[in-house]
N, C-alpha and C positions, 0 to 999 in steps of 0.2 A: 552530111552537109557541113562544110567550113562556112565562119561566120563573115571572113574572108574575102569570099566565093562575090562574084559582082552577083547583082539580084538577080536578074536574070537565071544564073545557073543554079542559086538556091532555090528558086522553086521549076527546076528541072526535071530533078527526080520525081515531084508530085506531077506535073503538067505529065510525063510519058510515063506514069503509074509503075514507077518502076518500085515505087514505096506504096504504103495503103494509108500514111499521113504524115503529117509534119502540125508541129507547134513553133508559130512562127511571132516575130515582137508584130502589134499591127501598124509600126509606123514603116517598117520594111513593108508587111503588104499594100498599103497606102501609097509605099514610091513606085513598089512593081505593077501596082494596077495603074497608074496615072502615067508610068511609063511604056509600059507593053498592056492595054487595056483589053487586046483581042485575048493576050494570054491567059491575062485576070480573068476574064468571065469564063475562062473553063475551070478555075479552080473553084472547090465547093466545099464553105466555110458552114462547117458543123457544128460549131459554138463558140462564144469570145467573150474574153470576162475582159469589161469594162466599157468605154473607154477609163484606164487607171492614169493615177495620175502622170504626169512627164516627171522626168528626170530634172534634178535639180541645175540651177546655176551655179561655182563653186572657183572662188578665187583665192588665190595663194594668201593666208591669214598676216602676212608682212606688209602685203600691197597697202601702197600710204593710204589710211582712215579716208581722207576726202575723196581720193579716187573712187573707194567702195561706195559710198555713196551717190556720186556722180554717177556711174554704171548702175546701178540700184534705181534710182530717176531717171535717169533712159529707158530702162527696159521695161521699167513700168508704165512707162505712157508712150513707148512708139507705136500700139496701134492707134493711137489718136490720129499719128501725122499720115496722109493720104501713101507718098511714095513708101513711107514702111509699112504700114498695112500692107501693100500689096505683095510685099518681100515677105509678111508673114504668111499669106496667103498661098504663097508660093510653096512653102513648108507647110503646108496646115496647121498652123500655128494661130490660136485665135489669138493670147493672150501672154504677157507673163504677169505673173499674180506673187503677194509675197507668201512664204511657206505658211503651209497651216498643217499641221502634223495630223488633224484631222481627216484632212485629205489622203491619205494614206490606212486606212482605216482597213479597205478591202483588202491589200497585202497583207495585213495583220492578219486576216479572218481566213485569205487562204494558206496561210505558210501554217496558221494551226489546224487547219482542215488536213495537211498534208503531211502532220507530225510522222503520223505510221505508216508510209507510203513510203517505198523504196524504187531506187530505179536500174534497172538489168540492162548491162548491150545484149542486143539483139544482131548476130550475125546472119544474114541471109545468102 
């Protein structure tokens, strides 16, 4: 599976079992179930670690000082305002929060869970 691939066709190969599974991010599965939901409920989710945290926000370290800030105060309180709520809603997006490196905590715990753990192509 290309990461590429529109969603639809990345979970193609699991929908016509042409694979015995896939490990997929769950905000792709979240847009392929809200978009093809008939499709979604044939695929069967074996286990899922988290929800972890999102991915950060990340602006060019030149960008003028007051800018960062400004964008900084936006995104921390547009679910306040009713029409951006619903834009984040849109994204399942409840919130943006500022970073807490604590949040991240469960990456830590599985990336050394996974020290000794190697990974093989499998040709079929």
């Amino acid at each position: 599976m290309l990461l590429w691939e529109p969603l639809s066709n990345r979970f193609a190969a699991e929908l016509e079992r042409e694979v015995d599974g896939a490990a997929v991010d769950s905000n792709a599965l979240w847009f392929f179930g809200r978009q093809y939901p008939e499709r979604a409920a044939k695929l069967r989710i074996i286990d899922s670690f988290g929800p972890l945290p999102p991915y950060c926000v990340v602006v060019k370290s030149s960008l003028d000082a007051t800018l960062k800030r400004e964008l900084e105060r936006l995104l921390l309180n547009m679910h306040h305002a009713k029409v951006m709520r619903s834009k984040l809603d849109e994204f399942n997006v409840d919130r943006f929060v500022p970073i807490d490196f604590d949040l991240f905590e469960l990456e830590r715990e599985i990336r050394s869970s996974l020290v000794n753990c190697s990974l093989e192509t499998v040709y079929y």
